[in-house]
C-alpha positions in Angstrom: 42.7 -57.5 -160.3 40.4 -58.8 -162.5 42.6 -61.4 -164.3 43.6 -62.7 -159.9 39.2 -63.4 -159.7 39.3 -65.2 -163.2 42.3 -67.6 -162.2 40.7 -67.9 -158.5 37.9 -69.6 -160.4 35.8 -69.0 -157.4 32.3 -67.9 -158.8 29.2 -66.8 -157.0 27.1 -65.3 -160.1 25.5 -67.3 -162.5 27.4 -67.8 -165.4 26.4 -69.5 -168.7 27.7 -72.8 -169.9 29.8 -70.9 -172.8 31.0 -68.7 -169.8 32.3 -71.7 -168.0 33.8 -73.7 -170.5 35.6 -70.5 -171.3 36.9 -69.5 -168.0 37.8 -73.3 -167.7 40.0 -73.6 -170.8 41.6 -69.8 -170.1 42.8 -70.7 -166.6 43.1 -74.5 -166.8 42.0 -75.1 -163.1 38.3 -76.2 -162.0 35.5 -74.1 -161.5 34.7 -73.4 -157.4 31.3 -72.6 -156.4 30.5 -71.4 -152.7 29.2 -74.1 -150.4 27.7 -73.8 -147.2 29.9 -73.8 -144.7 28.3 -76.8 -142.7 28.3 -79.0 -145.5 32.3 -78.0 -146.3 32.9 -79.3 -142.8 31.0 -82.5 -142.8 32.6 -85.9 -141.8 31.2 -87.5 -145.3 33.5 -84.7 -147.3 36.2 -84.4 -145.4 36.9 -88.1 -145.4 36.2 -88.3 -149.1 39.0 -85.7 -149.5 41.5 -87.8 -148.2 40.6 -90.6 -150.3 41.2 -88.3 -152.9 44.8 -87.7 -151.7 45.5 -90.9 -152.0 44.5 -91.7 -155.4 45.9 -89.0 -157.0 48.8 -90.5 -158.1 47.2 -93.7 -159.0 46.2 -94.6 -162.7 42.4 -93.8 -164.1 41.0 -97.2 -163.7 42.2 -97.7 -160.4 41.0 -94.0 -159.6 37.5 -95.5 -161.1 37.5 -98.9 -160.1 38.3 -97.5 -156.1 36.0 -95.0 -156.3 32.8 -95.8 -158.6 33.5 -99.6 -158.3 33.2 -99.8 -162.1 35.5 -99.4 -165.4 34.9 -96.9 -167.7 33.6 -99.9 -170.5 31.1 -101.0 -167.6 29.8 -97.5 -167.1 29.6 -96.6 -171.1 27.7 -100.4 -171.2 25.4 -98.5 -168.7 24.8 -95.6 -171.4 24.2 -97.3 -173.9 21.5 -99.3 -172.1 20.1 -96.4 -171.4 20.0 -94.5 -174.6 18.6 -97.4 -176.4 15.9 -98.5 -174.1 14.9 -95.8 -171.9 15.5 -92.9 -174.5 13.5 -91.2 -176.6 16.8 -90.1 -178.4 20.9 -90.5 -177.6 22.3 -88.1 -175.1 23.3 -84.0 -176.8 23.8 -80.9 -176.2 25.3 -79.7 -172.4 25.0 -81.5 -169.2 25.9 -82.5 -165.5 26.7 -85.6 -163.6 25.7 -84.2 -160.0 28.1 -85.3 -157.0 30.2 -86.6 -160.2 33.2 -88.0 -157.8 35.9 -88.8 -160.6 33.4 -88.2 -163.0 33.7 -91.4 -164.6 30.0 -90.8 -165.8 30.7 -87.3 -166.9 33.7 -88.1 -169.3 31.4 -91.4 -170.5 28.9 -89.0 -171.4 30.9 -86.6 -173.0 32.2 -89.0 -175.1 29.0 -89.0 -177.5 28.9 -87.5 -180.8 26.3 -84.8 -179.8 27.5 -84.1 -176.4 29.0 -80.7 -176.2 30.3 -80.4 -172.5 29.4 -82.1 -169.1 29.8 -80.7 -166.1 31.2 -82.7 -163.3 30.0 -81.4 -160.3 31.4 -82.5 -156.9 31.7 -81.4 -153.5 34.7 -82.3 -152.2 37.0 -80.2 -153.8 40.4 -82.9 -153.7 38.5 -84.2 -156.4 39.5 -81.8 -158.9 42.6 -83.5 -160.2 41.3 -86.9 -160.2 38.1 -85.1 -162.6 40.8 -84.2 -165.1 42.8 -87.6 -164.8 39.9 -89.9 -165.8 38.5 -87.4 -168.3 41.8 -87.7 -170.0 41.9 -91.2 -169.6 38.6 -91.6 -171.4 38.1 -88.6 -173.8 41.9 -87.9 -175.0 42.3 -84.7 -176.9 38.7 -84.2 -175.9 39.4 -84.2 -172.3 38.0 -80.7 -171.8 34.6 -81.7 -172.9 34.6 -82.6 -169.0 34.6 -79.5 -166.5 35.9 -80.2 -163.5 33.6 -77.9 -160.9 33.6 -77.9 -157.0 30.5 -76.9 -155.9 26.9 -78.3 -154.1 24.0 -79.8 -156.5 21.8 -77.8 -154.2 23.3 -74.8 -155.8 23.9 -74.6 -159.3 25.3 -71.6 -160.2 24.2 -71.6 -164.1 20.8 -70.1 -165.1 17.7 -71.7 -165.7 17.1 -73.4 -168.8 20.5 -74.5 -169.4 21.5 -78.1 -170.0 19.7 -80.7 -171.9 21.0 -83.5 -169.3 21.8 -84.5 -165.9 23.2 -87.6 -164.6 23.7 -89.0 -161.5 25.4 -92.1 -160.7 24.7 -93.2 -156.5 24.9 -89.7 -155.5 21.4 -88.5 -154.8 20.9 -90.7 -152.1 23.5 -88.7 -150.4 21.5 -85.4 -150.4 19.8 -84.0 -147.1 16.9 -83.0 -148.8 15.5 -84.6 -151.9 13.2 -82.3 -153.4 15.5 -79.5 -152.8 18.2 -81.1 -154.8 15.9 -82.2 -157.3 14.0 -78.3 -157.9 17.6 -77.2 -158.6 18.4 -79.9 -161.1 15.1 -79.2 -162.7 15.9 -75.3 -162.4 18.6 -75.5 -164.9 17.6 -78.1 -166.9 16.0 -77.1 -170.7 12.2 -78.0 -171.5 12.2 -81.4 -172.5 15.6 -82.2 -170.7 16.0 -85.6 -168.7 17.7 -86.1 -165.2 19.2 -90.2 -165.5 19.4 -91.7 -162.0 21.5 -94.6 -161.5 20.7 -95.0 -157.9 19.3 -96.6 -155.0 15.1 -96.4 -154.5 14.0 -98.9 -152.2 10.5 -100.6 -152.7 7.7 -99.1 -150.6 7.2 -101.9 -148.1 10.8 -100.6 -146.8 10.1 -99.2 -143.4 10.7 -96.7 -141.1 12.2 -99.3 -138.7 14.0 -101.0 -141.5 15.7 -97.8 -142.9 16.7 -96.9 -139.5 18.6 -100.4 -139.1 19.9 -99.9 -142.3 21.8 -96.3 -141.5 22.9 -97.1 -138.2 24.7 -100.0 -139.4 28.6 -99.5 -138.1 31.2 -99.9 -141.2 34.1 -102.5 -140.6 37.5 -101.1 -140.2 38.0 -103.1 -143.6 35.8 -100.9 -145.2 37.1 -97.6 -143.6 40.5 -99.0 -144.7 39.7 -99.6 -148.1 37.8 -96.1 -148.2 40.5 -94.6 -147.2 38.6 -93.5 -143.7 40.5 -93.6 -140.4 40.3 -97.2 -139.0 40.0 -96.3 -135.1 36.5 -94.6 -135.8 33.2 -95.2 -135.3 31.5 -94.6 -138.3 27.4 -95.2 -139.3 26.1 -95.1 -142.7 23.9 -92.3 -141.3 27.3 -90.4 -140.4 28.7 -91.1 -144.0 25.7 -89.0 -145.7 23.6 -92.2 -146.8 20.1 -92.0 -146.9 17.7 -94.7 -148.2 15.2 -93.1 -150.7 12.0 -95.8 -150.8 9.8 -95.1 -154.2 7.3 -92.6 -153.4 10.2 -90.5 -151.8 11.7 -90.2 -155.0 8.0 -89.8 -156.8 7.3 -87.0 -154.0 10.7 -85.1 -155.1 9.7 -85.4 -158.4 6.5 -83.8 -158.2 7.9 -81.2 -155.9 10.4 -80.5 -158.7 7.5 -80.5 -161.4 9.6 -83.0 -162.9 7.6 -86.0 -164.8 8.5 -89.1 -163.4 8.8 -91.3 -166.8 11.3 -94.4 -166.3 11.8 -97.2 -163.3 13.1 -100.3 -164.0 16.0 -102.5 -162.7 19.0 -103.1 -164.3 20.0 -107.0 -163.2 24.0 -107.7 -163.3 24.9 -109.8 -165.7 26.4 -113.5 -164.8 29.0 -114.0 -167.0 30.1 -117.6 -168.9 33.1 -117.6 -167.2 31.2 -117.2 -163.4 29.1 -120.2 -164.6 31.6 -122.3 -165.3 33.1 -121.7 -162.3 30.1 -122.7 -160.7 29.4 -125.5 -162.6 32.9 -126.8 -161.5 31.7 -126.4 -158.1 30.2 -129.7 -158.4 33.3 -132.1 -158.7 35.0 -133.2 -155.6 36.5 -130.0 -153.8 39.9 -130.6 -154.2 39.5 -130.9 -158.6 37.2 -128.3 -158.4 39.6 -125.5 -157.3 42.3 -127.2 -159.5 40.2 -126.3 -162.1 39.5 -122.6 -161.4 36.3 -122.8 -158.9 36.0 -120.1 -156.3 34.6 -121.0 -152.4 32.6 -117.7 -153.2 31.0 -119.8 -156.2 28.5 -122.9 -156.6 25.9 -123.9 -159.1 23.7 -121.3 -158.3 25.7 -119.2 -159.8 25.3 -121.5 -162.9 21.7 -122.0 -162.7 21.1 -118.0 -162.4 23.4 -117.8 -166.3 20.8 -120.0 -167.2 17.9 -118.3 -166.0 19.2 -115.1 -167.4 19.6 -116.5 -170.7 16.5 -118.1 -171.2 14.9 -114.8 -170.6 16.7 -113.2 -172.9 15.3 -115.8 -175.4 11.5 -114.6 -174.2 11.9 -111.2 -175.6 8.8 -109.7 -174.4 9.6 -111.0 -170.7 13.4 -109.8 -171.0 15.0 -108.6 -167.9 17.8 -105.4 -168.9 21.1 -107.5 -167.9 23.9 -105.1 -167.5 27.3 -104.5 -165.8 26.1 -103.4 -162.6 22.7 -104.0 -160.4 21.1 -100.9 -159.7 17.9 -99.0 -160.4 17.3 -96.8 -163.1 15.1 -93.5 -162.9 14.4 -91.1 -165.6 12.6 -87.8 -165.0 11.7 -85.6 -167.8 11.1 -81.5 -167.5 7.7 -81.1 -169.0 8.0 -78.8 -172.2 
């Protein structure tokens, strides 16, 4: 009887990192937490977990590049960012990536020197194999170094004080209840240990009005398509589990969570050479131009904006972080 609850892999106790790893590598099948019931049922996870059918049998970097819009170079270009200008020191020890999807983060993560083990913690629980195909994909041999649970970042079921990290990459946003989600992070994490948000956090002039606008907007039925959503439904961002965090929402989670708020800065995507000569082509007579490789999507401010970025990366004390990806960067510390 015993040996049927270890291979269920359904736990409701706490159980330490060491404890999970274990059970993980015994029974080869991800970890399943208990989630509420109402949040099992919602339209946001159960249409994600039929885009997870159909990538299943696709390849890791389409798995990645469908679901997290990014390669797994891009995202480890994100780390490394991070670890040498936000951090105090690299990545170690044990960690999460909460609402992980693929856990393309997770397995990035993982892949440091120090890192022991990151969890990747999703909700919708068709996400499993597509966990274990990218961390293989990324890691190799050291593909268990990424475990695979199913579970609600609003319950952790590990004790306090466990991991030294927690990364998140866009999935915050998604949770009903900010500081909520954000005490639990803070629960487990070690004194000293940092939650990494790549995420959204609107500027405070946002308001009510405009953040309303922005979650009732209706997705196209290209969108739902490419999502892998039913096409003949009406569906809001508001439906799909979006919210849109402005600055002192996140600061109020924060201090809710007694978490120190240390890091905010924008990470600006880089314009590549090749984008700038495409826009610099834009200029010859239309017809040459598209001989020549210029996109319609493409003109010379696409040039001018290269040009911009790498003059500022000449002024070193005025240099913007260029990286693979625009988004915002948060880093919140637990005080030791």
């Amino acid at each position: 009887m015993e040996t049927e609850n270890i291979h269920s892999n359904i736990l409701s106790e706490q159980q330490t990192i060491e404890e999970l790893i274990r059970d993980y590598q015994t029974t080869q099948s991800a970890i399943r937490w208990p989630i509420e019931a109402e949040l099992e049922a919602a339209v946001k996870v159960s249409y994600r977990n039929q885009l997870a059918t159909q990538l299943v049998h696709e390849s890791a970097e389409v798995i990645s590049r469908r679901y997290v819009y990014m390669t797994d170079a891009a995202m480890n270009e994100l780390v490394d960012l991070v670890e040498r200008k936000l951090l105090k020191q690299p990545l170690h020890g044990y960690g999460i990536e909460l609402g992980s999807g693929c856990a393309l983060l997770a397995a990035v993560a993982a892949k440091r020197e120090n890192v022991k083990a990151v969890l990747g913690l999703e909700v919708c629980e068709n996400f499993d194999v597509l966990i274990e195909i990218v961390a293989a994909s990324v890691l190799g041999d050291d593909a268990a170094k990424v475990i695979p649970v199913i579970g609600s970042f609003d319950d952790l079921k590990i004790p306090d004080n466990s991991l030294d990290f927690a990364v998140e990459h866009d999935s915050l946003h998604h949770s009903d209840d900010l500081p909520r989600s954000m005490t639990e992070c803070a629960r487990v994490l070690k004194p000293g240990g940092v939650l990494i948000c790549f995420d959204r956090c609107h500027p405070n002039s946002v308001t009510d009005d405009d953040v309303n606008a922005l979650l009732d907007h209706v997705y196209s039925a290209s969108f739902l398509k490419a999502n892998g959503y039913p096409t003949d439904v009406v569906l809001t961002r508001r439906d799909n589990g979006e919210h849109e965090y402005r600055l002192f929402e996140w600061q109020a989670a924060a201090k809710a969570a007694a978490l120190d708020f240390t890091h905010h800065c924008e990470f600006h995507k880089r314009i590549t050479f090749k984008k700038a000569a495409k826009g610099l082509l834009s200029l010859l007579p239309k017809p040459i131009g598209e001989k020549l490789g210029a996109k319609r999507n493409t003109d010379f401010r696409t040039t001018r904006q290269w040009g911009s970025q790498r003059l500022s990366a000449l002024r070193s004390n005025h240099a913007s972080i260029l990286a693979p990806k625009q988004t915002t960067v948060m880093i919140f510390t637990k005080p030791k």
